[in-house]
Each structure stands twice: as C-alpha cells, then as structure tokens.
N, C-alpha and C positions, 0 to 999 in steps of 0.2 A: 317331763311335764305331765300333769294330771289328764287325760285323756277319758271321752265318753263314748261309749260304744252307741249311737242315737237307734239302733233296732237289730233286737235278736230275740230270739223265741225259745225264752228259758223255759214255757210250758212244754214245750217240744216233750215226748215222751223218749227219747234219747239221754234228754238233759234233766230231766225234770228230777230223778232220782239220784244226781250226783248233782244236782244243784249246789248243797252248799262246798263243796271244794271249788266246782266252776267259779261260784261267787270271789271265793279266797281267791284263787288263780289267778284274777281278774284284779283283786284289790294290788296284789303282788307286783303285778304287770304294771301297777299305775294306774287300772282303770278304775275311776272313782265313783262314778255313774253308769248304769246299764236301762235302757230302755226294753223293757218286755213286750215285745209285741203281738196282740191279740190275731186270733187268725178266724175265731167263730165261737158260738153258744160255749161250746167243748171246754175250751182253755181260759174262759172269760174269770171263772173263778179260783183257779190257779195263778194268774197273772198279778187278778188283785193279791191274793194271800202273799205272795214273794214283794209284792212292793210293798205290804202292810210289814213285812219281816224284816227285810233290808235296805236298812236307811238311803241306801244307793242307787234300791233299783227301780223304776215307775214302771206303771202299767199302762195297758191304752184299749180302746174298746171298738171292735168294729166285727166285718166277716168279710173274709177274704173271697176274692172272686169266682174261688175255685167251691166255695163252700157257700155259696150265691142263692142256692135255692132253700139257703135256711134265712132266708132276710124275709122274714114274715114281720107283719106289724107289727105282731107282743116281740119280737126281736128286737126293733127300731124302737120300742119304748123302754125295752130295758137296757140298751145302751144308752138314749138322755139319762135315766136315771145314774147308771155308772158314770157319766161322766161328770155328776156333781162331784165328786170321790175327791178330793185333793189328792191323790195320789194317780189317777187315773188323765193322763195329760194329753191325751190325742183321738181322734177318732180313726181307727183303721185295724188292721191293713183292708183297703178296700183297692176298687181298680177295677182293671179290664185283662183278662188272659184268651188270647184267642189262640195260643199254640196247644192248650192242652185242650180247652173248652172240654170243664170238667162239670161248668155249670152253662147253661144254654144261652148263647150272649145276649136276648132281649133282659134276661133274667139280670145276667151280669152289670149291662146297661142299668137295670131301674134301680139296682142296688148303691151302684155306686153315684146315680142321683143323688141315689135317699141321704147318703150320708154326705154330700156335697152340703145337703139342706141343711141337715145337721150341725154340720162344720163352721156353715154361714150364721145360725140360729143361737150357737153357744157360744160362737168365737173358739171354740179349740183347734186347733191345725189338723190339718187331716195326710194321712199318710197313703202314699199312691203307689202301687204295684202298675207296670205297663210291660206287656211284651206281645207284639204282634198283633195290637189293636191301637196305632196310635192316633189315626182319623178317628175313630170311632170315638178316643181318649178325649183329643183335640177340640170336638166339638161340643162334648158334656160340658170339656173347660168353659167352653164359647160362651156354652147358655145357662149353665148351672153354676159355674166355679168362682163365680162374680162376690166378692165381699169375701171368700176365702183365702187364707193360707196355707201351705202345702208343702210336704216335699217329694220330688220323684222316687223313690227307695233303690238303694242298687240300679242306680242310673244304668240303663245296656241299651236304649231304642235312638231315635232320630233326632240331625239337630231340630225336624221343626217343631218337635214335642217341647222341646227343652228351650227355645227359643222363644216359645207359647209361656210355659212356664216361668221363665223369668221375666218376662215384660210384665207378668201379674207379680212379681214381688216374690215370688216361689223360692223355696229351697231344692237344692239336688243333693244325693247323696251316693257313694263310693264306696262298694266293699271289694272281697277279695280278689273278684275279676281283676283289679288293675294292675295286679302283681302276675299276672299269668303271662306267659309267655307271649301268647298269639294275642294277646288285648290290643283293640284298634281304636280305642275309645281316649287317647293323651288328649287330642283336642278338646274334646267333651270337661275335661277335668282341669283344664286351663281356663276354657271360657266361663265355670262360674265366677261369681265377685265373692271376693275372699269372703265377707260377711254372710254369702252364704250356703259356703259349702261344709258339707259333714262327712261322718267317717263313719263305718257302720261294717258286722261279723255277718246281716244275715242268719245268726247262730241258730242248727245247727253245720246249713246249707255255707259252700262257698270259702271255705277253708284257701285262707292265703297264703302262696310259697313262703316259708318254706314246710306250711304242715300239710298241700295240697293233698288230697286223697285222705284224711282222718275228719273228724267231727270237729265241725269250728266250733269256738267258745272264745266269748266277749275278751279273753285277755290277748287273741291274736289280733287287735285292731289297732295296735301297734304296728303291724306289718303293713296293712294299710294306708295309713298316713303316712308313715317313713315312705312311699314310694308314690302317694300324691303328690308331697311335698317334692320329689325329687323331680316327676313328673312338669310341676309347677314354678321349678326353679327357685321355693322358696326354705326356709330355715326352718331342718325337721321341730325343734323345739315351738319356732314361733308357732308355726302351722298345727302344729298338735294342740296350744293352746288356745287358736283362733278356731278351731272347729268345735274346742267344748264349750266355747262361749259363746258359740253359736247355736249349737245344742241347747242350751240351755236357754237361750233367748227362744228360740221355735217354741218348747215345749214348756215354755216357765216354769223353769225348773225350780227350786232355791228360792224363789218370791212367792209374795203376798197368794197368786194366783196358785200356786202348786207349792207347798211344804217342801 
C-alpha cells in the first residue's frame, strides 16, 4: 500500500546532500509522499526548493523551539508569506522543549503562541513538538489553540496532553520509537481514532528496528506502521492506507488547497 511519511527533515544537513537517492529509496519502499519539515530561518529555503522538485514532497514553515529566539517579527512575516506557497502545507515545527531549553522557555512559550495565531488566522495545521513541557503545552492549548488543527509529532509525552488534543479534533503521530524495544507508549497508539492517526521517520532522528543506530530516511516508515498496526490489532495494509489518507487530509495534500 502507498504510504506517507507526514514529517522528516530532508533539509537536514545529513540528508540534504543524498537527497535524491533518499527520494528514490523512499519511492521504492512505496512511499509516495514525504512531508519536509521546516525546523527555522536556516532550512526554510531548502525545504521549499525539494518540494518545488519533487512531485511527492511538501514543505512547511515555522521554527522549532529549540531555534526559539530567531522568531522575530520579520520571521512571523515571512512565514504568512510562505505559507501562501501551495506547496508549503503546515506551520511548524513549533512547540515546547524544556529537556534541552536550547531557547529560554518564556521565548519558547511566545513563539509558539505566534504560530498558534498563525495556524488559527490561515487555517493551515500546525505541527507540535512536546517533551517535558506538557502543562506549560496544555495551557497555550487552553487559550491559544482555539479554532486550530494540529498534530502532536512523534507522540513520547502524557495521556493528558494527548487527551487535550484529541477532544480539539487534533492529530497524533508515531515514529520509530514504537518499534524499540523498551517503548511503553501501545496505549497511546491504540487510543487514537483510526481517522486520525499517522506514521512519521522524524528523518534524520529515530531510525526504526530494524536500522536502529543508522540515519532514518522516509523509506523506513514502513517499519513503523507494520508495528502500529500490529500494536492496534489492525490489517498492516488497511492501516497503511488509512494513515496516508489521513495524511493527506491534515495537510491537504492532492486538493484544490495544496497541489
């Protein structure tokens, strides 16, 4: 079954220079679609160029928590602008990290308002990083996240993060963690509703048994779903086509709204 990787960071400087075999490897594998996910200023024009090249791949526009204190205004103005882009389908990755707090969490906090506003203001989904900020998460939900769509990325935090998120309508998302051995996370990937949960490489982070320890890329999210699915007691094929259609409904992919 056709399968979509819904977020990996082909600008990664890892990947970025074997890009086009990753691509092929990926077409190979059955994955049809790749989501590039934007991480800051940095990668924002790399991300457009690969989704402007390959019919498959989309881009998305935002600054990652960790890269927090580049969310200046002329930043938040030229992401509205990016995201007129029909190729540019999401705002993010955005969020809250308080395990590394690479950027100073008041900073973190206002940034990832900004593009809550964003989110609300264009209608595009917005992609949500959380690890060890989930009150602090929780509550932006509360007061900002209102009229939004979303997904949690590489779901790893608490039910009542995820519990929040889904009574708003929210997506979650699953990568290579679930295949690890010690992963404690089955409930978490049972209790989404089929319509809407996804599958996702993190590329180049999070490489799934059986390539753990090497560079992931989009065409291991295969491995993935085969073990949500199994996880979820349902029919690897079905489940592989229920999460690119899912996919593809989040980020309107293939319609009027996104080419």
């Amino acid at each position: 079954m056709p399968l979509t990787d819904s977020h990996a960071h082909l600008a990664d400087e890892r990947i970025l220079p074997i890009v086009d075999d990753v691509v092929a490897r990926a077409a190979g594998a059955g994955v049809t679609t790749i989501v590039s996910v934007a991480t800051g200023p940095d990668d924002w024009d790399a991300d457009l160029a690969l989704a402007e090249r390959f019919a498959g791949v989309y881009a998305t526009c935002g600054i990652h928590p960790h890269t927090a204190t580049s969310a200046s205004d002329d930043a938040f103005a030229r992401i509205r602008e990016r995201l007129a882009h029909p190729r540019v389908v999401a705002v993010g990755e955005t969020g809250l990290d308080y395990h590394y707090d690479f950027s100073p969490r008041d900073v973190q906090r206002d940034s990832f308002a900004r593009h809550l506003e964003i989110s609300r203001e264009t209608g595009k989904p917005i992609i949500v990083h959380a690890r060890e900020a989930d009150e602090d998460l929780r509550a932006l939900l509360r007061e900002a996240g209102r009229g939004t769509v979303g997904v949690l990325h590489s779901f790893s935090s608490t039910l009542p993060l995820l519990e929040d998120a889904l009574a708003m309508g929210w997506y979650a998302s699953f990568s290579g963690m679930v295949t690890f051995k010690k992963y404690e996370g089955a409930d978490f990937v049972r209790m989404v509703p089929v319509d809407r949960v996804m599958v996702e490489t993190d590329t180049p982070y999070l490489a799934p048994v059986p390539h753990r320890g090497k560079t992931n890329e989009p065409a291991f999210v295969a491995h993935v779903a085969a073990r949500c699915a199994e996880l979820r007691g349902e029919d690897p094929d079905e489940f592989a086509a229920r999460t690119t259609e899912n996919a593809r409904r989040f980020y309107g992919m293939g319609t009027g709204r996104n080419p």
